[in-house]
N, C-alpha and C positions, 0 to 999 in steps of 0.2 A: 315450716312443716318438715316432719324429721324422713330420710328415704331409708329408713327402717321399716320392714312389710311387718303390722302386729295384726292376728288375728284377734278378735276380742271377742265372736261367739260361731261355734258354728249351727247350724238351721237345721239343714240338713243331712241323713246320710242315704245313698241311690247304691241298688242293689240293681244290676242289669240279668235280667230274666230270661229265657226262654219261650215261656208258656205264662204270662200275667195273670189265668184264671185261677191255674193251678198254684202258683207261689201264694198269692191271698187267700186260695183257701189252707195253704198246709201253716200260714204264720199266724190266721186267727186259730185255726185249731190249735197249734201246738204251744204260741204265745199269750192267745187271747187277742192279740191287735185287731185293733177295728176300731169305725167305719173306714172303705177305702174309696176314697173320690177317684174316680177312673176319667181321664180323658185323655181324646187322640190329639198329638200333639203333628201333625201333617197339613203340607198347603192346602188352601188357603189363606189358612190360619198362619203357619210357618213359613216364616219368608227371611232374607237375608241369611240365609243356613251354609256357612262356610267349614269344612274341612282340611287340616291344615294348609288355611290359606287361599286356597280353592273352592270356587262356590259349587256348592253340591243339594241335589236334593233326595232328602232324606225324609221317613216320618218315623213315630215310635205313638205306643202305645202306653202311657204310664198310671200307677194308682197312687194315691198319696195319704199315708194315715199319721194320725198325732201320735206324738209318744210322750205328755206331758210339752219340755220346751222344745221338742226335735221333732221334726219332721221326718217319717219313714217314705223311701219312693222306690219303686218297683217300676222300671223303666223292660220294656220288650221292644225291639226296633224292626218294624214292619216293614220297612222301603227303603231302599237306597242303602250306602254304603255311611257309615258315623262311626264314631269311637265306640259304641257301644256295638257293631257288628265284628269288628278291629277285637274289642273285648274280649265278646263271645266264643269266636275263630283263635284266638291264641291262650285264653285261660279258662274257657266255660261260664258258670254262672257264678257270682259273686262281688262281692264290694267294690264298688266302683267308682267313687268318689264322695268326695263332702262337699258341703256348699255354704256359702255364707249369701245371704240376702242385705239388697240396701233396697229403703224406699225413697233414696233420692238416688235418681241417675248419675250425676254430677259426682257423688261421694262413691259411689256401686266405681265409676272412669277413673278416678284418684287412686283408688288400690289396683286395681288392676294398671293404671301405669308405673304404679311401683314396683310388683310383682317384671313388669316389661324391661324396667330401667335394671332390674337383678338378672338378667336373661332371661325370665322365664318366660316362655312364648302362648299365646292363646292357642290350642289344637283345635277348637271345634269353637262357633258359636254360632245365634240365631237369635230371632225374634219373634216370639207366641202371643198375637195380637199387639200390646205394648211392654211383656213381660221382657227384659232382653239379658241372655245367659252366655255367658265366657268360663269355656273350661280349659284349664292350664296346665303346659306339661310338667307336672309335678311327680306322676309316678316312681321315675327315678330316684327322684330324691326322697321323697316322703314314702313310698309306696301306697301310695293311691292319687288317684285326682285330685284337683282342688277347681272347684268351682265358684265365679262370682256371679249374681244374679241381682237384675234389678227388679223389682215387683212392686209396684205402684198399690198403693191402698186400694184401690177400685178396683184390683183384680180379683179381691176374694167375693167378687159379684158374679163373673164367670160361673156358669153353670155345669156341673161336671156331669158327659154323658151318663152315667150310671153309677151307682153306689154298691159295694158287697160291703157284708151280705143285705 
């Protein structure tokens, strides 16, 4: 196994918000995007929720729409202190990182110890039922996040609070 870090798709890209109701109605108007799966991502639910390094508890409110292979997410952070409050307080609204998805845990742990063994340190991660996400300080270097995320096939079973429109 080579410790070369090779990105081979990214999944996602999270746009951190202000106002969740308002961002999805101004991107299906103005882009057409749509449907947007809306759920709260806060304990119960969210547990093991570390900030660099430091457990913290934190919730966010986010929506999620297709865009053909990529996933669009409009992340608003309701409680507690996260990178996406960090975001908001030093640059406002906008692009906040990309993500890549594994649906094996074990393979989602391999890249991310790669990313670890090059320096690059985890700043924020947690666990959304059995969903479990690592976002990495990459800004610096890439300017923007980079996010790894495990997502189990049985999660797209998860019911999402509400749909817009």
């Amino acid at each position: 196994m080579s410790d070369q870090i090779r990105v081979l798709k990214i999944d996602q890209i999270a746009i951190v918000v202000r106002n969740l109701e308002d961002s999805m109605e101004k991107i299906t108007n103005i882009l057409g995007i749509k449907p947007w799966k809306i759920y709260t991502f806060a304990p119960p639910k969210l547990t093991e929720t570390y900030v660099r390094g430091k457990p913290v508890e934190y919730g966010h409110k986010l929506a999620l729409a297709r865009l053909n292979n990529i996933e669009l997410e409009l992340i608003e952070p309701i409680k507690g202190e996260s990178i996406y409050t960090e975001f908001l307080r030093s640059r406002g609204e906008g692009l906040h990182h990309v993500a890549t998805f594994y649906d094996s845990y074990e393979r989602g742990k391999r890249e991310l110890s790669l990313f670890e063994k090059h320096g690059i340190k985890v700043i924020q991660s947690g666990r959304y039922i059995d969903i479990r996400f690592y976002y990495l300080d990459t800004e610096e270097l890439l300017g923007f996040i980079y996010e790894i995320s495990y997502i189990p096939p049985e999660s797209s079973k998860y019911p999402p609070d509400k749909v817009y429109p």
